[in-house]
C-alpha positions, 0 to 999 in steps of 0.5 A, a space after each residue: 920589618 915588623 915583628 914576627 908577632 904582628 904579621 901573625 896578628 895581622 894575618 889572623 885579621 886579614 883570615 876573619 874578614 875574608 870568612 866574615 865577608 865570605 857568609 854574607 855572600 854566600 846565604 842569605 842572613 840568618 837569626 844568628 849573624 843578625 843578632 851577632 852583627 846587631 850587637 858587634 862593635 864596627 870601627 868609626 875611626 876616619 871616613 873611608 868607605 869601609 868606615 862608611 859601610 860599617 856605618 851604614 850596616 849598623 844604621 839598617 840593622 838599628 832600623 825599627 823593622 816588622 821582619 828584617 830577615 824577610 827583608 834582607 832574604 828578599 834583597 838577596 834573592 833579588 840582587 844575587 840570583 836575579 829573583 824577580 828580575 826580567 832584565 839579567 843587567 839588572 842583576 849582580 850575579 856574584 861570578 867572575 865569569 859572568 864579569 869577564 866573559 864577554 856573553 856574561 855567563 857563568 861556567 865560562 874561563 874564569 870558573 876553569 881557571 878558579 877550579 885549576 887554582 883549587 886544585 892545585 892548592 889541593 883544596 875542596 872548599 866548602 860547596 855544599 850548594 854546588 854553584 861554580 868554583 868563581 863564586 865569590 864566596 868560594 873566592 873569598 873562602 880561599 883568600 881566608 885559606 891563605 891567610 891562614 897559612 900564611 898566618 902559620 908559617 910567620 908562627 913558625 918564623 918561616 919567612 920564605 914560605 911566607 913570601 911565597 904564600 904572598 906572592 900567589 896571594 898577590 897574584 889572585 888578588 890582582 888577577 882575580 878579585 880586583 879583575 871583577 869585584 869591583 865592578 860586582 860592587 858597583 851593580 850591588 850598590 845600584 841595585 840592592 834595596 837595603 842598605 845592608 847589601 849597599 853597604 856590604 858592597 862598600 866594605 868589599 870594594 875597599 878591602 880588596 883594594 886595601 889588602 893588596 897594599 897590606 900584602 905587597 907591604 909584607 911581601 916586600 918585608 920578606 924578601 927585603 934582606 935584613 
């Protein structure tokens, strides 16, 4: 089993993706994150479409552009709230109910269930703009919540509460996020204008799927007796 100290470190990792993919969908981008993004350092390690979506994010933002920020505002509007669009096919709107119900609507099963899974983990997450609770971002907030626990009981050297905090990431991981996202990043591709989103939905697709492997590997470190 790895040390105590790099479950914690990875944890902390795994807590600033999330809430790094988490304010890419949930506004459109600002002056601040495009600057912070403009300048940050993006791993080129390897050919895997994480690598490939950092590379493709970085090629945009370096892009000559008369106003990126009306641009990707613009590409927002139009890939997530269906902006100028007649066909709703057409449209990646980032619900899970919209992606498992069969009418393709929002506030359906999956917001329900969402909502129950908040609840019970007595959370109120951030919902200022007061959309449905299957909302990726509000998703991808509450995998950055259990990171953090998670985070907090391997500081404490508290295993078992780990291992449960593990197994109910798991189980969201495989009964939610992997149940729509990567159909969500599967529309995003086809219809984003920027390559931006193109490539936010690359990086999106791959670290769910990433994630759970981490997941099930700590998992099965914690449970496993030494």
């Amino acid at each position: 089993m790895e040390t105590i100290a790099e479950y914690t470190e990875i944890n902390g990792c795994r807590e600033s993706m999330y809430l790094f993919l988490m304010h890419l969908y949930k506004s459109e981008v600002d002056e601040s994150l495009f600057m912070q993004m403009k300048n940050a350092a993006y791993p080129e390690d390897g050919n895997t479409e994480i690598t490939n979506g950092y590379r493709i994010i970085k090629g945009y933002l370096n892009l000559p552009h008369t106003d990126p920020l009306t641009d990707l505002a613009v590409d927002y509007a139009k890939v997530f709230l269906g902006a100028g669009i007649v066909d709703p096919k057409k449209v990646a709107y980032p619900y899970e109910s919209v992606y498992t119900s069969q009418e393709r609507l929002i506030m359906q099963d999956a917001r329900d269930e969402m909502l129950r899974i908040l609840r019970e983990n007595k959370l109120g997450l951030e919902n200022s703009y007061n959309i449905p609770e299957d909302h990726i971002f509000v998703q991808l907030e509450f995998m950055a919540h259990i990171c953090g626990e998670i985070r907090k009981a391997f500081e404490k050297d508290d295993k078992k509460a780990a291992a449960v905090l593990l197994g109910e990431q798991k189980q969201f991981i495989e009964n939610h996020l992997l149940n729509w996202v990567p159909e969500l990043c599967s529309d995003i591709k086809k219809f984003a204008l920027t390559d931006f989103y193109k490539g936010l939905a690359m990086i999106t697709e791959e670290y769910t799927k990433m994630d759970l492997a981490v997941v099930e590997d700590m998992l099965s470190a914690c449970t496993t007796p030494e």
